[in-house]
FIKOLZA-1660 file (N, C-alpha, C; in steps of 0.1 Angstrom, whole numbers, plus 5000, padded with zeros to 4 digits):
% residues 218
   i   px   py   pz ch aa at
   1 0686 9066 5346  A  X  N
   1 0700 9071 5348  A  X CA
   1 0709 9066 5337  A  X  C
   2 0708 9054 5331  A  X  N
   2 0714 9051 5321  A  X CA
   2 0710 9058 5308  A  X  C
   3 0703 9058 5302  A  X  N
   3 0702 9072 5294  A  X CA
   3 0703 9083 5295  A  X  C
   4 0705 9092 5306  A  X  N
   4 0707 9105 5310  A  X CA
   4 0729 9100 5307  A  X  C
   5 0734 9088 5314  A  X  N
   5 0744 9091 5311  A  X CA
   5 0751 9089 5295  A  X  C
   6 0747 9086 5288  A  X  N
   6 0744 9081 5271  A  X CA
   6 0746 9095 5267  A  X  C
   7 0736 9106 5273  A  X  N
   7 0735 9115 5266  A  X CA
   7 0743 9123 5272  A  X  C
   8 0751 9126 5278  A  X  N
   8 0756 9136 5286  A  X CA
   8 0774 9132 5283  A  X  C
   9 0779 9145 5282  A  X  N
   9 0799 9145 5282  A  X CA
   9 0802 9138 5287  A  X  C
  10 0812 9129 5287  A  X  N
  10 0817 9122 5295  A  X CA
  10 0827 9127 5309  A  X  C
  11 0828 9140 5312  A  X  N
  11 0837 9146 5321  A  X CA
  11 0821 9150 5329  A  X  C
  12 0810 9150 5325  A  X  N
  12 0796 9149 5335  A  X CA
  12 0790 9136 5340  A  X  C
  13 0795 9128 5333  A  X  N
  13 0793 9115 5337  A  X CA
  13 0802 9110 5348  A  X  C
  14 0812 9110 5351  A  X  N
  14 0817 9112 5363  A  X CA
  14 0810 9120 5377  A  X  C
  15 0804 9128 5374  A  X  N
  15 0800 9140 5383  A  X CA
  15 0787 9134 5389  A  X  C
  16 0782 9122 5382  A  X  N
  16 0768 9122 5380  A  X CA
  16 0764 9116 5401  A  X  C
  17 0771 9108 5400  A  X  N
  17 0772 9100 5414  A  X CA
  17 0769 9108 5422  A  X  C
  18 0777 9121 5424  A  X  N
  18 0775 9134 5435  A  X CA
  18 0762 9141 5432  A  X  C
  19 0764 9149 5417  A  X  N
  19 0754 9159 5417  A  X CA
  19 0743 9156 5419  A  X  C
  20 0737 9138 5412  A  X  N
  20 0719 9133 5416  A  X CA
  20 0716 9137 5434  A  X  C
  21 0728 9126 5441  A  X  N
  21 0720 9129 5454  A  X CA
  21 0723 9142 5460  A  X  C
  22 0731 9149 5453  A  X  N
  22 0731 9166 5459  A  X CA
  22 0716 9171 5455  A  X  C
  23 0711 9170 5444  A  X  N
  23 0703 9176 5445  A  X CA
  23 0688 9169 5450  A  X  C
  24 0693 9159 5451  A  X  N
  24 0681 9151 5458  A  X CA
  24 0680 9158 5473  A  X  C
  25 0694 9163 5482  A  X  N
  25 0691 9166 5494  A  X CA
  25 0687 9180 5494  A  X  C
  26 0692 9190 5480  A  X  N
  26 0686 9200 5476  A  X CA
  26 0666 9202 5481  A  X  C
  27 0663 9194 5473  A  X  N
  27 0649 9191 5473  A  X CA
  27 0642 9191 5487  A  X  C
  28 0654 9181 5490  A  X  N
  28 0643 9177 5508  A  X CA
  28 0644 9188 5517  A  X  C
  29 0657 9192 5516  A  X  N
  29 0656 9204 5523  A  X CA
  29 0646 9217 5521  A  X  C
  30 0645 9217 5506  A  X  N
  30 0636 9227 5504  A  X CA
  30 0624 9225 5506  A  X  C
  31 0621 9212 5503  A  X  N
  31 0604 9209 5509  A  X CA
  31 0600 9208 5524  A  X  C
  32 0615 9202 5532  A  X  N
  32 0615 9207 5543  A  X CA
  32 0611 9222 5550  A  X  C
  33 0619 9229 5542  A  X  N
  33 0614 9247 5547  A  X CA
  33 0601 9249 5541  A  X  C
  34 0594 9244 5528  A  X  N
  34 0584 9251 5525  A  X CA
  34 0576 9243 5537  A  X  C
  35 0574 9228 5540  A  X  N
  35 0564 9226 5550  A  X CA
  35 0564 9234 5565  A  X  C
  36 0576 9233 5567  A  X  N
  36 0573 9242 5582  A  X CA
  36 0566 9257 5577  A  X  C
  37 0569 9264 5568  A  X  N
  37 0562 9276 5566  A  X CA
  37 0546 9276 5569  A  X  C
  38 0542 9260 5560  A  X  N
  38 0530 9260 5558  A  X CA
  38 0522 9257 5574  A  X  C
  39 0530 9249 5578  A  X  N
  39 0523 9247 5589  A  X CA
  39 0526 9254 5600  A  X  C
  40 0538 9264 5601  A  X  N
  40 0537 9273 5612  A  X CA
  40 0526 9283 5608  A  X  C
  41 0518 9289 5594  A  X  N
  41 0512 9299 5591  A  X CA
  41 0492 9294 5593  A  X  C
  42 0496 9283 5593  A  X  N
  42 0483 9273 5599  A  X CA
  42 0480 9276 5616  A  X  C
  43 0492 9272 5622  A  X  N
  43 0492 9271 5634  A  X CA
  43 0488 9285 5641  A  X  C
  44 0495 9294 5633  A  X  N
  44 0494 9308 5635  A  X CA
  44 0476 9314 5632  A  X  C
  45 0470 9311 5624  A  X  N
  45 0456 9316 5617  A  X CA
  45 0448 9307 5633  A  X  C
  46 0457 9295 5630  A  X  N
  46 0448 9286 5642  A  X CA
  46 0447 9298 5658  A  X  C
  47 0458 9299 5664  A  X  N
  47 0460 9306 5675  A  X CA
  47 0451 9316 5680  A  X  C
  48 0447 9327 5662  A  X  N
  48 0443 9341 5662  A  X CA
  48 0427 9336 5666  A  X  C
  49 0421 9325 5656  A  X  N
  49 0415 9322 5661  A  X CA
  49 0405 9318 5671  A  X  C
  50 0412 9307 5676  A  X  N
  50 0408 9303 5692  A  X CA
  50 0413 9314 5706  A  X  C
  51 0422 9321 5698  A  X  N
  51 0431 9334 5709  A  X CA
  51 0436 9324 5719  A  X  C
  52 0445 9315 5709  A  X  N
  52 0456 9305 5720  A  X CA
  52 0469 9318 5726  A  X  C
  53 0473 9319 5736  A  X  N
  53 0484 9329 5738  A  X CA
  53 0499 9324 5736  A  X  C
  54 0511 9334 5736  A  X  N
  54 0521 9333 5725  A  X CA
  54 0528 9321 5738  A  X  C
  55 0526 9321 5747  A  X  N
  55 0534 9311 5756  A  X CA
  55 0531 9296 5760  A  X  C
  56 0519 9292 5748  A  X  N
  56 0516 9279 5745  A  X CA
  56 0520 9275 5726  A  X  C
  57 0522 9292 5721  A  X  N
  57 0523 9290 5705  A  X CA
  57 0535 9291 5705  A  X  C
  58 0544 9291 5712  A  X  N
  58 0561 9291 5709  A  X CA
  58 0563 9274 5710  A  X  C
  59 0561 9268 5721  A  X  N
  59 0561 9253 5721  A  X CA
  59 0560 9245 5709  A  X  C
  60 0543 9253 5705  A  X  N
  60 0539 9240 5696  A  X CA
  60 0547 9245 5682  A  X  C
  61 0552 9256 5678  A  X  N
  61 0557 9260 5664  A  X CA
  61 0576 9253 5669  A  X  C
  62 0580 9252 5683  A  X  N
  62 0592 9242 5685  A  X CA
  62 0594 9229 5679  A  X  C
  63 0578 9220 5684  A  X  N
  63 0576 9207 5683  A  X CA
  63 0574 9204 5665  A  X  C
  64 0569 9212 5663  A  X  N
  64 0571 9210 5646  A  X CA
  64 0580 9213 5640  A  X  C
  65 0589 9227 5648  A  X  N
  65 0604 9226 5636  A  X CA
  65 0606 9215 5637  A  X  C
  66 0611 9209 5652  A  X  N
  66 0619 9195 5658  A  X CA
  66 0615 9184 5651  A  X  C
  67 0598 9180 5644  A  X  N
  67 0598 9171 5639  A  X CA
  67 0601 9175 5624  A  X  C
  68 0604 9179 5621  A  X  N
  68 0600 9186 5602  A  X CA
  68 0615 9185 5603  A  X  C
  69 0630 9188 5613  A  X  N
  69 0641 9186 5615  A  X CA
  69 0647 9172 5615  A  X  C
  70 0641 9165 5621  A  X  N
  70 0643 9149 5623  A  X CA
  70 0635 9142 5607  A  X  C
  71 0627 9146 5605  A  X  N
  71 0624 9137 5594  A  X CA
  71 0635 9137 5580  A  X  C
  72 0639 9152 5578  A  X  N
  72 0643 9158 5572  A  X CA
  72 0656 9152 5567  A  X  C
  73 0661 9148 5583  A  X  N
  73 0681 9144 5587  A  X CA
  73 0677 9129 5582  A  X  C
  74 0666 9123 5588  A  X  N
  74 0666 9109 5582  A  X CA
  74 0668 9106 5567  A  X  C
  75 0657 9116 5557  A  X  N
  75 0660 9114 5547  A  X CA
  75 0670 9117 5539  A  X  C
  76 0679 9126 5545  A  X  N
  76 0696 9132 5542  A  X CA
  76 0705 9121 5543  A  X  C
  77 0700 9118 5551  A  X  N
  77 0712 9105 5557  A  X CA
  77 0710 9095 5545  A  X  C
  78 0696 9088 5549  A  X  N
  78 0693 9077 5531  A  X CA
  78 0700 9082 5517  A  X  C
  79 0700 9095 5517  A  X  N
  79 0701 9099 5505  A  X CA
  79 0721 9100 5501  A  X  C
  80 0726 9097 5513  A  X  N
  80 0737 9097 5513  A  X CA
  80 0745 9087 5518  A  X  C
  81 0737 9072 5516  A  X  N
  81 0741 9062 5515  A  X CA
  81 0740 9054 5529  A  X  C
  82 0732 9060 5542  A  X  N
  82 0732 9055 5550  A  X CA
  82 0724 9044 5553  A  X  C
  83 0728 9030 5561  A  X  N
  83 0715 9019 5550  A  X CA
  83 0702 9019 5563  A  X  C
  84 0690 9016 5559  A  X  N
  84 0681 9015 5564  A  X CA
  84 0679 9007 5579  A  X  C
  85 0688 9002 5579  A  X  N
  85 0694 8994 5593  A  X CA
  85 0694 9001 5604  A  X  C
  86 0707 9010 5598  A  X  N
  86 0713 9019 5606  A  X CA
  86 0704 9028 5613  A  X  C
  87 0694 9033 5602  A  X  N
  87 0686 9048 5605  A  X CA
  87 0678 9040 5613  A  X  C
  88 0669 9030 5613  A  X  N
  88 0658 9022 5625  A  X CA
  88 0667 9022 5634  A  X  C
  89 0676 9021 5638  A  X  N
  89 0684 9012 5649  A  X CA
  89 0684 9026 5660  A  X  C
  90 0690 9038 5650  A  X  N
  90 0690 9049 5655  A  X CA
  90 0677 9055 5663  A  X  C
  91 0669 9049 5653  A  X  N
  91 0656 9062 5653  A  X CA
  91 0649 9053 5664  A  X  C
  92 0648 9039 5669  A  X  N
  92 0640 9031 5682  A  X CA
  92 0650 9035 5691  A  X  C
  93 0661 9037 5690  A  X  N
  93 0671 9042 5702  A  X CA
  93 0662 9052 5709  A  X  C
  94 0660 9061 5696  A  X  N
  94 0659 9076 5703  A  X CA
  94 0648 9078 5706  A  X  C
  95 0635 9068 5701  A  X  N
  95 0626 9066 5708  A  X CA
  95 0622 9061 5719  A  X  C
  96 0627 9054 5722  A  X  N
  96 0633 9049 5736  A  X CA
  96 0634 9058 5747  A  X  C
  97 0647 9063 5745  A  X  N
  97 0650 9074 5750  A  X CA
  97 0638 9086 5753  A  X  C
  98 0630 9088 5746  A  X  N
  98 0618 9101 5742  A  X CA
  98 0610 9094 5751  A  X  C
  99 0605 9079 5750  A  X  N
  99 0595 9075 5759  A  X CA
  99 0598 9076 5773  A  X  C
 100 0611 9072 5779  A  X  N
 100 0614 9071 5794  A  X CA
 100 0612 9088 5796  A  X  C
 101 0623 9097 5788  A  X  N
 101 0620 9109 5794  A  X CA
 101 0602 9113 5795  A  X  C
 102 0592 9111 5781  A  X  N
 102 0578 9113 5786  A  X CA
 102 0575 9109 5798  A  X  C
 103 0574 9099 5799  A  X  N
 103 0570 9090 5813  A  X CA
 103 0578 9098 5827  A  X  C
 104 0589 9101 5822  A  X  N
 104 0595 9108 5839  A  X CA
 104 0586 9122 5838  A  X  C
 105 0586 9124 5829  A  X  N
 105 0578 9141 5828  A  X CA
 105 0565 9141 5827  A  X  C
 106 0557 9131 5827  A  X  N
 106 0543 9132 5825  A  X CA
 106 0535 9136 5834  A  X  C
 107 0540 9145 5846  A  X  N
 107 0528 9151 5851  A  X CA
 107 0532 9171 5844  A  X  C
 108 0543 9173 5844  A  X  N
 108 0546 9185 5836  A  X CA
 108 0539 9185 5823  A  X  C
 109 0538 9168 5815  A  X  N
 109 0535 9170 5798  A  X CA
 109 0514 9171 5805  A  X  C
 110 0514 9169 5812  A  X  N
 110 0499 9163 5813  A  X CA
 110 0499 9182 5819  A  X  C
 111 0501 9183 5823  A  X  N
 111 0504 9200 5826  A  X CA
 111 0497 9208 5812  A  X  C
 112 0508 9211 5801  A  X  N
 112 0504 9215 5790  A  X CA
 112 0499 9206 5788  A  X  C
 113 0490 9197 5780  A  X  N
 113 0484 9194 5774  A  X CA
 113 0468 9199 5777  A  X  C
 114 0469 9197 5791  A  X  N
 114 0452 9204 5796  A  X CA
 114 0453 9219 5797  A  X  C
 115 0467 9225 5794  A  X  N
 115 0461 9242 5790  A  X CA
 115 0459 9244 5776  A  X  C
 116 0466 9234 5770  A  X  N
 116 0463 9234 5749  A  X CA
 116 0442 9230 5756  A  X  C
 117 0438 9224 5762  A  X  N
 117 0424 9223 5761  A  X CA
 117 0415 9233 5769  A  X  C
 118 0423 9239 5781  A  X  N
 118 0416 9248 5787  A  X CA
 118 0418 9259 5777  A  X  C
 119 0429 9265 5768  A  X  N
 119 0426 9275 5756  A  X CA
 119 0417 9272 5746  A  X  C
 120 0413 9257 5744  A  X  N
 120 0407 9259 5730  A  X CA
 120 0390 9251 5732  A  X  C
 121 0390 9241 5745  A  X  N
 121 0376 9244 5752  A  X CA
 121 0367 9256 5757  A  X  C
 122 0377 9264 5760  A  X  N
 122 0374 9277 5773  A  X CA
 122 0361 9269 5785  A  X  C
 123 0365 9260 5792  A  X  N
 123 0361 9257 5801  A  X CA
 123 0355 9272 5813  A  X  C
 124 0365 9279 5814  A  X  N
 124 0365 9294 5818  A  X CA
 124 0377 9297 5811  A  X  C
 125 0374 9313 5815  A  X  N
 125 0384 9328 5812  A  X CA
 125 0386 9330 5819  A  X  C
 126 0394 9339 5815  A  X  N
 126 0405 9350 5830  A  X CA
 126 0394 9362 5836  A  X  C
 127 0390 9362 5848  A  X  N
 127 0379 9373 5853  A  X CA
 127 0368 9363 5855  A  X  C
 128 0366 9352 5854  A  X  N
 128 0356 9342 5856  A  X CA
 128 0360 9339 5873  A  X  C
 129 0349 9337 5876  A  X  N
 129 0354 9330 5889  A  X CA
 129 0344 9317 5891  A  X  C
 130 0356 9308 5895  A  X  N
 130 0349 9292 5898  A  X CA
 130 0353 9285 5909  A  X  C
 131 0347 9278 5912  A  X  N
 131 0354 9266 5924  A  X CA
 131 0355 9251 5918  A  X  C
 132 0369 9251 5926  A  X  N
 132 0372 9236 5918  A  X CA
 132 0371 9229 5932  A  X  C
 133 0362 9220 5933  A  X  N
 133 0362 9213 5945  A  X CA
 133 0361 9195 5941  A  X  C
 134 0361 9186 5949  A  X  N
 134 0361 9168 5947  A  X CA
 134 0352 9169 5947  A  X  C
 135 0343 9171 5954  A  X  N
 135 0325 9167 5949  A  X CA
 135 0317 9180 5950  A  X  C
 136 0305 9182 5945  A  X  N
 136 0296 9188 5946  A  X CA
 136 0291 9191 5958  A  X  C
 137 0294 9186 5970  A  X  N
 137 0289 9186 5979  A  X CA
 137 0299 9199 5992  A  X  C
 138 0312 9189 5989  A  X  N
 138 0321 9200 5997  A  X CA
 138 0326 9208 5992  A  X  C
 139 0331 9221 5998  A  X  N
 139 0337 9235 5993  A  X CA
 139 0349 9228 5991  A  X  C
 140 0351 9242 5984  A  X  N
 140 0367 9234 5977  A  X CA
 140 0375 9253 5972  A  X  C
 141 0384 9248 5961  A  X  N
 141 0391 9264 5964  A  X CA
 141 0384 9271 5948  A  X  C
 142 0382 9286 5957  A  X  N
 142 0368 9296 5950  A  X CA
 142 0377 9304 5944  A  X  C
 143 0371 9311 5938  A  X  N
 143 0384 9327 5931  A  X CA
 143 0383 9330 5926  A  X  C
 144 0384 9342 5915  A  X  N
 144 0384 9347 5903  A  X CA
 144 0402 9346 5896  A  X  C
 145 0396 9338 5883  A  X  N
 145 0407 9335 5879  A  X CA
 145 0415 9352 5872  A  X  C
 146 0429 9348 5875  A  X  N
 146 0434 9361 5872  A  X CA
 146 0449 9357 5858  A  X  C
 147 0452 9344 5860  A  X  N
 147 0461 9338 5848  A  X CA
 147 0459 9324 5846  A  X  C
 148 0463 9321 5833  A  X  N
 148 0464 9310 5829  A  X CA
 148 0471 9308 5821  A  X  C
 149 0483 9297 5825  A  X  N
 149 0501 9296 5818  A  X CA
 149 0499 9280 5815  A  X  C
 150 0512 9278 5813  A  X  N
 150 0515 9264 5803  A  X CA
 150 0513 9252 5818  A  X  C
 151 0515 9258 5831  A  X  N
 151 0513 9251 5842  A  X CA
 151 0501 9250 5853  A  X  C
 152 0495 9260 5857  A  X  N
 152 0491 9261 5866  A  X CA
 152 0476 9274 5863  A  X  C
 153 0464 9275 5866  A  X  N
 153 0454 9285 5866  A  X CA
 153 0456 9288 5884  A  X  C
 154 0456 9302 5884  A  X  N
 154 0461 9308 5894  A  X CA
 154 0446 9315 5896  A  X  C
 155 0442 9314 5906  A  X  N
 155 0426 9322 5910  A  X CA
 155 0433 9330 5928  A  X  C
 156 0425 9343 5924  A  X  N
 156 0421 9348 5940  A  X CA
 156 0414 9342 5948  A  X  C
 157 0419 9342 5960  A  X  N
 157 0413 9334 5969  A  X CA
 157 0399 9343 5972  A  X  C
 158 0387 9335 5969  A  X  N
 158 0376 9346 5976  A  X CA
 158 0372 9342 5988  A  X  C
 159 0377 9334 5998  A  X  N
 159 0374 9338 6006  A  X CA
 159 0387 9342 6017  A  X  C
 160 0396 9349 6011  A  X  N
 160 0405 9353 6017  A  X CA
 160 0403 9367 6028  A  X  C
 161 0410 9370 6037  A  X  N
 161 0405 9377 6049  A  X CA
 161 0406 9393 6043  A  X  C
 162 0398 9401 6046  A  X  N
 162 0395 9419 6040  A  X CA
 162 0412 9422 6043  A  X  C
 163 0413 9428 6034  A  X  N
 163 0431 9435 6035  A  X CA
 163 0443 9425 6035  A  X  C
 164 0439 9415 6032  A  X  N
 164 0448 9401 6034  A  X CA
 164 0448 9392 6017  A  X  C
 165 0450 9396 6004  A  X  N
 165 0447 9388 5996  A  X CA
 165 0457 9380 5993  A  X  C
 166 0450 9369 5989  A  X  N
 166 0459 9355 5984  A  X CA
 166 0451 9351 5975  A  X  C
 167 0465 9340 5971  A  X  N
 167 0465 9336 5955  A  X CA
 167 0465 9321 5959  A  X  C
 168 0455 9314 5947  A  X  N
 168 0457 9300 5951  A  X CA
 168 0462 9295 5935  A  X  C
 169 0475 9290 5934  A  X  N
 169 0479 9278 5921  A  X CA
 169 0474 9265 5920  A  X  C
 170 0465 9266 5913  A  X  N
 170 0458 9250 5908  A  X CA
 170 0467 9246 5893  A  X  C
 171 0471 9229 5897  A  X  N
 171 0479 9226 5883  A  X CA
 171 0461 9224 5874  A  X  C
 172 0468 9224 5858  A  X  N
 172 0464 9224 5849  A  X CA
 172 0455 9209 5851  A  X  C
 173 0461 9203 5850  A  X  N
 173 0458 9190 5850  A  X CA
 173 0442 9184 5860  A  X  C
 174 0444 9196 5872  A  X  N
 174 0435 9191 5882  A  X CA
 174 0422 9197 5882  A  X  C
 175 0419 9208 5869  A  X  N
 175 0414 9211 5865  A  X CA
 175 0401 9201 5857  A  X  C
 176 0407 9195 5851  A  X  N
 176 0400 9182 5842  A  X CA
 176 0398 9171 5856  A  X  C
 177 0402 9167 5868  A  X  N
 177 0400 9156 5875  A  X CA
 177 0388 9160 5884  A  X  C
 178 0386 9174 5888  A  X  N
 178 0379 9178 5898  A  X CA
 178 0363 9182 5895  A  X  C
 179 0357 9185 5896  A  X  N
 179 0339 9190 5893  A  X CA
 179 0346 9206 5896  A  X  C
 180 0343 9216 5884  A  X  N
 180 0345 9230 5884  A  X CA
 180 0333 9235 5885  A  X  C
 181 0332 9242 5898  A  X  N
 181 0317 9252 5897  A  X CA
 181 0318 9265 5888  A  X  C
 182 0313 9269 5882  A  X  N
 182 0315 9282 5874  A  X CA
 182 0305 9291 5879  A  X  C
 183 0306 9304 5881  A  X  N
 183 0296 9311 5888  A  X CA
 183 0292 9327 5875  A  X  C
 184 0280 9328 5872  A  X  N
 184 0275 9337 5865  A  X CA
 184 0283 9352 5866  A  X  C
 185 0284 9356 5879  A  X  N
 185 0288 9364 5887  A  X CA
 185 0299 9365 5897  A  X  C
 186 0299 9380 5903  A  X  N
 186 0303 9371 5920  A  X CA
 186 0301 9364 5926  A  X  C
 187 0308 9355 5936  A  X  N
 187 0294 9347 5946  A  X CA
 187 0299 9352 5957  A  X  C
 188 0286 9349 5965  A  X  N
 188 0283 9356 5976  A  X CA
 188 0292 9352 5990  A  X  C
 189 0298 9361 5999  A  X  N
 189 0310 9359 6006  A  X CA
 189 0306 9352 6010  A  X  C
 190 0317 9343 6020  A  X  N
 190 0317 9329 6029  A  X CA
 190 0308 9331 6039  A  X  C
 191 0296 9328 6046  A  X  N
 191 0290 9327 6058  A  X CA
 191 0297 9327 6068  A  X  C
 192 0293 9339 6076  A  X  N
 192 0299 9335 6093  A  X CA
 192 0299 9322 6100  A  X  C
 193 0305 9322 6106  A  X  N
 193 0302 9307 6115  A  X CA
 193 0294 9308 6126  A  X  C
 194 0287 9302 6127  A  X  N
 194 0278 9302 6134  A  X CA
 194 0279 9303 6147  A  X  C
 195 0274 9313 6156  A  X  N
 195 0277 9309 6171  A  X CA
 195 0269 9297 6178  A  X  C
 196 0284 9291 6187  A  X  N
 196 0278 9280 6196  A  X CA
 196 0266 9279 6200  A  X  C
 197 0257 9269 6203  A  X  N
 197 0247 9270 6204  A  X CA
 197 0250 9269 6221  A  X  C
 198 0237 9274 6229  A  X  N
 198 0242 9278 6243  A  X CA
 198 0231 9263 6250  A  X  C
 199 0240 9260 6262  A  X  N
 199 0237 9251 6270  A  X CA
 199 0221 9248 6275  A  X  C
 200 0215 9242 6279  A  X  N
 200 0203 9244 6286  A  X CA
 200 0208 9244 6296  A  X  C
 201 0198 9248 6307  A  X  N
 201 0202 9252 6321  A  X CA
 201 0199 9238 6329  A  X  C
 202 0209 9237 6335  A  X  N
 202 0205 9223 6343  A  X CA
 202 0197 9219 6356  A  X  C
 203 0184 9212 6352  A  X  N
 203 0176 9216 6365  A  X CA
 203 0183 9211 6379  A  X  C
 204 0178 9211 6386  A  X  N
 204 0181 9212 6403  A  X CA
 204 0177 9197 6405  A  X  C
 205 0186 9194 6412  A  X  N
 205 0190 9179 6413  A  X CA
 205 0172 9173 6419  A  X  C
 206 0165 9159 6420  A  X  N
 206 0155 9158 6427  A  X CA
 206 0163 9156 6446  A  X  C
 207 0152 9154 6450  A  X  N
 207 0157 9151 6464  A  X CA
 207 0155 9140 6467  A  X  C
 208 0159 9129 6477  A  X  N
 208 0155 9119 6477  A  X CA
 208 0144 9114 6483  A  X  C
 209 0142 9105 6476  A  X  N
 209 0124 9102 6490  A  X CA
 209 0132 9099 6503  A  X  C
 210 0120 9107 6516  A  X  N
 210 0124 9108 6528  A  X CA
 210 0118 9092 6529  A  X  C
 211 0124 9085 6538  A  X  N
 211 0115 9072 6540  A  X CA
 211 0111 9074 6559  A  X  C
 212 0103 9072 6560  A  X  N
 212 0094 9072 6574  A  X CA
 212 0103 9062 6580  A  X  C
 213 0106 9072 6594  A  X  N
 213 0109 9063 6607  A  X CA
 213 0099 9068 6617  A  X  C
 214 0107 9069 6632  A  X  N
 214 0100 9067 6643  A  X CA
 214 0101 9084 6645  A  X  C
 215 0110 9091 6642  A  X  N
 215 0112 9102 6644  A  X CA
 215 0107 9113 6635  A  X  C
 216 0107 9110 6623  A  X  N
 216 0099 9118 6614  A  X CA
 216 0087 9112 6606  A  X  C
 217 0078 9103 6617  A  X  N
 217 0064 9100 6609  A  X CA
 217 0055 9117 6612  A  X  C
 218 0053 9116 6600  A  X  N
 218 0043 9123 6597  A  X CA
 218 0032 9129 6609  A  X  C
% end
């Protein structure tokens, strides 16, 4: 810096104070825009891909402007004399802040995050039909899945009643907790119930032993 001002008019030398960190925020900004480019056009190849859908790829191209924005203002701010104190002081505030709200919202965040895995596992597809039941042993809820959003996999109920269909909403989340049956095919409708099984007939009471008197000996 001291040779740059040696060499330079003295009516630029004055200037020098503003124009370095102007163009220093020049820069960040611009590296700023070129990275989000890069990485929204990543995220994008990623999507086509795995065929993530546009209502999980809006979020995550949010969550990276928002960070590529915050890093960005931090380094604007340094560059314009704000001291290092300041920006930590700020930035564990707002962490802070970011954790309590996580935690209040973590069955919504735990929501998305198991459909970012049901898109890019494919555990099932939409036209699949499964049962997500607690154990292997008991029935649990059956259906052909018909959506799958940032919240909830939504299946037909199969064994819902002829002319009567329903829809059953499973969160995202309960997906990953439960044993999923996956079935090749159809499966086969719910079994009647069984009719009661019918009584035995009850025999005829005995009689009692006659005991011998004087009147009815033999």
């Amino acid at each position: 810096m001291q040779v740059l001002k040696t060499r330079l008019p003295e009516w630029v030398q004055d200037w020098l104070e503003v124009i370095v960190p102007g163009m220093q925020i020049l820069l960040i900004l611009l590296a700023a825009w070129l990275l989000q480019r890069v990485l929204r056009r990543i995220v994008r190849r990623a999507s086509v891909h795995y065929q993530v859908p546009d209502e999980l790829l809006v979020p995550m191209n949010g969550l990276i402007r928002w960070f590529i924005v915050a890093g960005a203002l931090l380094l604007v701010l340094e560059r314009m004399g704000v001291s290092a104190t300041v920006l930590w002081t700020a930035f564990t505030g707002f962490a802070t802040v970011g954790a309590v709200a996580f935690f209040a919202a973590w069955s919504v965040l735990s929501n998305l995050f198991c459909a970012l895995l049901i898109f890019t596992v494919r555990p099932f597809r939409i036209g699949d039909y499964i049962e997500v039941l607690d154990t292997a042993e008991k029935p649990g809820a059956k259906g052909r899945v018909v959506d799958i959003n940032l919240l909830y996999t939504t299946l037909e109920d199969h064994d819902a009643a002829a002319g009567q269909p329903a829809w059953l909403q499973i969160p995202n989340s309960l997906v990953f907790q439960r044993v999923v049956r996956r079935f090749r095919g159809v499966p086969p409708p719910p079994a009647p119930p069984a009719p009661p099984a019918e009584a035995p007939e009850a025999e005829p009471p005995a009689l009692p032993p006659v005991t011998p008197g004087p009147f009815n000996t033999p």
